[in-house]
C-alpha positions in Angstrom: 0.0 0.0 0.0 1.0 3.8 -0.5 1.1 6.1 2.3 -2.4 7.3 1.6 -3.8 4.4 1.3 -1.9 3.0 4.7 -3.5 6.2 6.3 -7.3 5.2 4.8 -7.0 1.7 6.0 -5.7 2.4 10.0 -7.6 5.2 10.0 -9.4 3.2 13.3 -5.8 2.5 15.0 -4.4 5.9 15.6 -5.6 7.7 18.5 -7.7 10.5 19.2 -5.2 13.1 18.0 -3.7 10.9 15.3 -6.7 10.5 13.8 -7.8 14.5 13.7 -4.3 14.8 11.3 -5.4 11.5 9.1 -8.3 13.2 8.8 -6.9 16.3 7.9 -4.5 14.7 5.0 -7.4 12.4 3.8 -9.5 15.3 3.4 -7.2 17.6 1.3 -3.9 15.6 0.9 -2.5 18.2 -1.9 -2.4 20.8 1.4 -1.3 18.5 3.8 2.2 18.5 0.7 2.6 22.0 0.8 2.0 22.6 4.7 4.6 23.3 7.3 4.1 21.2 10.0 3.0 23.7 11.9 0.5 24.6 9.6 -0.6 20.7 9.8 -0.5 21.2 13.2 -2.9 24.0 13.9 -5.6 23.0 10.7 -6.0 19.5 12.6 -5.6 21.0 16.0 -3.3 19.4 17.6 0.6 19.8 18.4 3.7 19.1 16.7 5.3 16.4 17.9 1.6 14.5 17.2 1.8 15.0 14.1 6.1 13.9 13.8 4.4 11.0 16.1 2.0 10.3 13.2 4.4 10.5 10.8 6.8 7.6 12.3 3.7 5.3 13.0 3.7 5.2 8.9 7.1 3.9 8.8 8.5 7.1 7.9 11.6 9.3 9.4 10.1 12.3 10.1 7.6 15.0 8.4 9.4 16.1 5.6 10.2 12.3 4.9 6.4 12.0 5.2 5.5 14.5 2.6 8.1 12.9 0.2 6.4 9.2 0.8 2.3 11.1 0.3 3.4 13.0 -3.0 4.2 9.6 -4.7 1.1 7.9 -3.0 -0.8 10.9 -5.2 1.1 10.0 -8.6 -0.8 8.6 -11.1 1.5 6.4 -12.6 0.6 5.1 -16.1 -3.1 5.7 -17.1 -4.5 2.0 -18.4 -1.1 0.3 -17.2 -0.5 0.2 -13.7 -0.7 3.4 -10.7 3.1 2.5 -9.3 4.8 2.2 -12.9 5.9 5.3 -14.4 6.5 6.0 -18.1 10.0 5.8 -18.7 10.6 3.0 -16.0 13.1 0.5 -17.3 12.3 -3.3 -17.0 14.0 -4.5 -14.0 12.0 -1.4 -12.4 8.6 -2.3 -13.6 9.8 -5.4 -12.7 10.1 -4.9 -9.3 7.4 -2.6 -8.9 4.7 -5.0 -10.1 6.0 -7.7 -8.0 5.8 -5.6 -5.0 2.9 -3.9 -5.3 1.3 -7.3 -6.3 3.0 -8.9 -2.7 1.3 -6.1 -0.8 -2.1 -6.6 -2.2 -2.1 -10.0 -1.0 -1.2 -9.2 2.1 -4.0 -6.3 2.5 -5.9 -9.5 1.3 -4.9 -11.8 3.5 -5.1 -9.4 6.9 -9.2 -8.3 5.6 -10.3 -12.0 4.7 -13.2 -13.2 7.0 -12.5 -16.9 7.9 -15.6 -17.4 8.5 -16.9 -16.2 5.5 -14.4 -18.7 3.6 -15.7 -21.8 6.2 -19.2 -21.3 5.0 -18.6 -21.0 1.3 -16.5 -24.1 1.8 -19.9 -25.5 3.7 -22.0 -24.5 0.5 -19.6 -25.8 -1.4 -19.0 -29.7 -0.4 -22.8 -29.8 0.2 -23.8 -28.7 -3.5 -25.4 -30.7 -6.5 -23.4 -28.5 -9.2 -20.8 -25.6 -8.8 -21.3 -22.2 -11.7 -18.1 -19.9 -12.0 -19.3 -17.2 -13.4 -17.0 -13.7 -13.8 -16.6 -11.1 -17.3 -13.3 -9.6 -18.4 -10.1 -9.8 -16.2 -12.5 -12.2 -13.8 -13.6 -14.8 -16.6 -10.0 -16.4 -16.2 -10.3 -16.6 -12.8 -13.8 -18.6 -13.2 -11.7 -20.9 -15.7 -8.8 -21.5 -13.1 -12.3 -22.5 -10.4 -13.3 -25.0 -13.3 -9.9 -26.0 -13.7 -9.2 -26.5 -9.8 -12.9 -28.3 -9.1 -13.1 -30.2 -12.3 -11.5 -32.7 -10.9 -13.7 -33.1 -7.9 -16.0 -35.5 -9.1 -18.5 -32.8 -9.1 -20.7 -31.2 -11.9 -18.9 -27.9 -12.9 -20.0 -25.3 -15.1 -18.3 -22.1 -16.3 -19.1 -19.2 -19.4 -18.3 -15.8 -19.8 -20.7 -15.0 -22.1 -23.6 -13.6 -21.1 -26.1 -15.2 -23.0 -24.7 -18.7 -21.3 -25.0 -17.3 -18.3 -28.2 -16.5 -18.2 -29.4 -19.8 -19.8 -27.5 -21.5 -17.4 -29.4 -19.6 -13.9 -32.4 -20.1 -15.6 -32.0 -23.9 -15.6 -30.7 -23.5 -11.7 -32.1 -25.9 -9.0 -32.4 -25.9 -5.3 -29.0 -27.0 -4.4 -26.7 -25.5 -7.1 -24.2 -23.6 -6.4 -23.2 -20.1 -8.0 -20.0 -18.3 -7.6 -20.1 -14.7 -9.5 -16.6 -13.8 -9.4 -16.0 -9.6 -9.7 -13.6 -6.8 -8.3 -15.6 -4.3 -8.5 -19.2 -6.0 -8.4 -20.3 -3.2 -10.5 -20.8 -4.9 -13.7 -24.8 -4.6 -14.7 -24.7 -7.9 -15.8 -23.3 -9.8 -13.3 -25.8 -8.7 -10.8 -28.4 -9.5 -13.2 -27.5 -12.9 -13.3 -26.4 -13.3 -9.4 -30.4 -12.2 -9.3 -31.5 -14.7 -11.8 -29.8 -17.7 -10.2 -31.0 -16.8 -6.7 -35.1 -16.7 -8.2 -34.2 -20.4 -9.5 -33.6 -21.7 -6.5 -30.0 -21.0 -6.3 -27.6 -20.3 -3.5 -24.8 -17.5 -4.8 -21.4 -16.9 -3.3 -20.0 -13.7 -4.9 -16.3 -12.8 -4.2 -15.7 -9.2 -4.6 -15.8 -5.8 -3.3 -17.8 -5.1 0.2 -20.9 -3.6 0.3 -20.9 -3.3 -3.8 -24.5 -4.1 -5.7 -23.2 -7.9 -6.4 -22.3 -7.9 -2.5 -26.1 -6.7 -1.6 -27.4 -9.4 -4.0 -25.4 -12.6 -3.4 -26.7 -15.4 -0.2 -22.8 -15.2 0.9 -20.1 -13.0 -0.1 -16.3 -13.5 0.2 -15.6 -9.6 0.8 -11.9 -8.7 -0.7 -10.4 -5.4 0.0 -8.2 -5.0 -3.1 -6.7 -1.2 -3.2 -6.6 -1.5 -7.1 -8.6 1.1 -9.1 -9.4 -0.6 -12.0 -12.0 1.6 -13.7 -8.2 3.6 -14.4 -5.8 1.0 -14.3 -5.3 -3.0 -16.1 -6.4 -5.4 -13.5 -2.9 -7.1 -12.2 -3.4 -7.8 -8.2 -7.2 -7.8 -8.3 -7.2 -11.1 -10.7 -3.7 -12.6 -8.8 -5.9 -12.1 -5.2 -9.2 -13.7 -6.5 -7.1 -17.0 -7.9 -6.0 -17.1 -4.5 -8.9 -17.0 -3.1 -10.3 -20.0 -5.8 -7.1 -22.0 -4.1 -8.5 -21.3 -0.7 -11.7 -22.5 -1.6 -10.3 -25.4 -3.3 -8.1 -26.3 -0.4 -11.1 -26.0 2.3 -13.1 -28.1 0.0 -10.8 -30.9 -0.2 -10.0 -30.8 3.4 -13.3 -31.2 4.3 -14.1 -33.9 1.8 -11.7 -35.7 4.1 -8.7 -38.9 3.0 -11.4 -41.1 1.3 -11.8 -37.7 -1.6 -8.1 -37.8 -2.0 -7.7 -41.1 -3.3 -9.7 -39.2 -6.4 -7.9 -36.8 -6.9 -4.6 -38.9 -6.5 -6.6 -41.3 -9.6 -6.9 -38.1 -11.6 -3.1 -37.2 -11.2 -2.0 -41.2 -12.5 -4.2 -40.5 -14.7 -2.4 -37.7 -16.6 1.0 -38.9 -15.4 1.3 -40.6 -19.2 1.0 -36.8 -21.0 4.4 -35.7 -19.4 8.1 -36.4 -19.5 9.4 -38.1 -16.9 11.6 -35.9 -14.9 14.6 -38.1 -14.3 14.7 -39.0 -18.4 15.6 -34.9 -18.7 18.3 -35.2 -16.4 
């Protein structure tokens, strides 16, 4: 995360005082640049070593070190490419920069995930007739990796990311199928549509995506992700890398849960492609 976004996200861990300057910079972070700290000081009403204390709980040296690490937070990067990659950046720094921002995205990820949210889906899950992946754009191949990862599971799978398919297919839904829309933003018209249209057949429907978004209001269960990736600006990169995690979570809990019997399956399934590759020690 950026130093603004590190302020919007702990915004509930500073104190009293701490938070009156987050609130400050959140509000206008342009002034908060150009301010003296003393300036910063009086506008959130509080005194100066508060605010050199606020700076140093965000990992910074000091205020002027501060303003440094919130004017890059306020770049934006490369419209359409990616917010931490710069024009002219060479490859091993776009390199780096994708890897890293990509590292802490999982991690925001991984510290907002409900568990309990996850133990249910998993419930739904091992308990359902078929299993839907549905998801549009950067999120129809993370509905192909689910098909890929359940496939195997001796379960009926379904996935399209057409829309027409879609629809057919949550028209023709039954009382114990399973849906999982897949969407960052859960914006998309369409998807809500048919997260709707599954649920009035008798559907239950797991969304994963963005709390309290209009595919979050509609789904029976919703694996919330808190992804700082804007990508109504930017090419979805973390967003899609932190959903396919997620679809490894899921396919984990589900085989867990299915218990040591279920594994002898899936061990069958991997003799049963061992044929289509070299053996290693033949390379060697």
């Amino acid at each position: 995360m950026n130093t603004l976004e590190k302020i919007q996200k702990n915004i509930e861990n500073f104190s009293k005082s701490e938070r009156k300057v987050a609130e400050v910079i959140i509000a206008s972070p342009q002034t908060a640049i150009h301010s003296s700290i003393a300036t910063l000081a009086k506008m959130a009403d509080v005194s100066e070593p508060t605010v050199n204390r606020f700076c140093r709980r965000l990992d910074t040296k000091g205020f002027p070190d501060f303003k440094l690490h919130l004017a890059q937070s306020l770049a934006n990067g490369t419209p359409y490419v990616n917010r931490n990659v710069e024009e002219h950046d060479s490859a091993d720094a776009y390199t780096s920069k994708i890897f890293e921002s990509t590292m802490a995205c999982l991690d925001v990820a991984k510290n907002s995930i409900d568990a309990h949210q996850i133990n249910r889906a998993v419930d739904l899950l091992t308990q359902a007739k078929k299993i839907s992946f549905f998801g549009l754009g950067a999120s129809a191949s993370v509905a192909h990796d689910a098909q890929n990862k359940f496939f195997r599971f001796n379960i009926p799978i379904v996935c399209f990311n057409d829309i027409v398919m879609q629809r057919m297919s949550c028209i023709n839904c039954t009382d114990g199928d399973v849906v999982v829309v897949i969407s960052h933003t859960g914006r998309t018209k369409s998807l809500v549509d048919v997260a709707n249209l599954a649920k009035e057949n008798g559907a239950t429907v797991i969304g994963i995506t963005e709390k309290g978004s209009p595919l979050d209001k509609v789904c029976s269960l919703t694996i919330t992700l808190d992804v700082p990736e804007d990508t109504d600006i930017y090419m979805p990169m973390a967003s899609r890398v932190v959903q396919m995690t997620v679809i490894d979570v899921l396919a984990t809990g589900f085989t867990l849960r299915r218990g040591p019997g279920f594994r002898e399956n899936l061990k069958r399934v991997k003799e049963a492609i061992k044929d289509s590759r070299f053996n290693k020690e033949s390379l060697t």
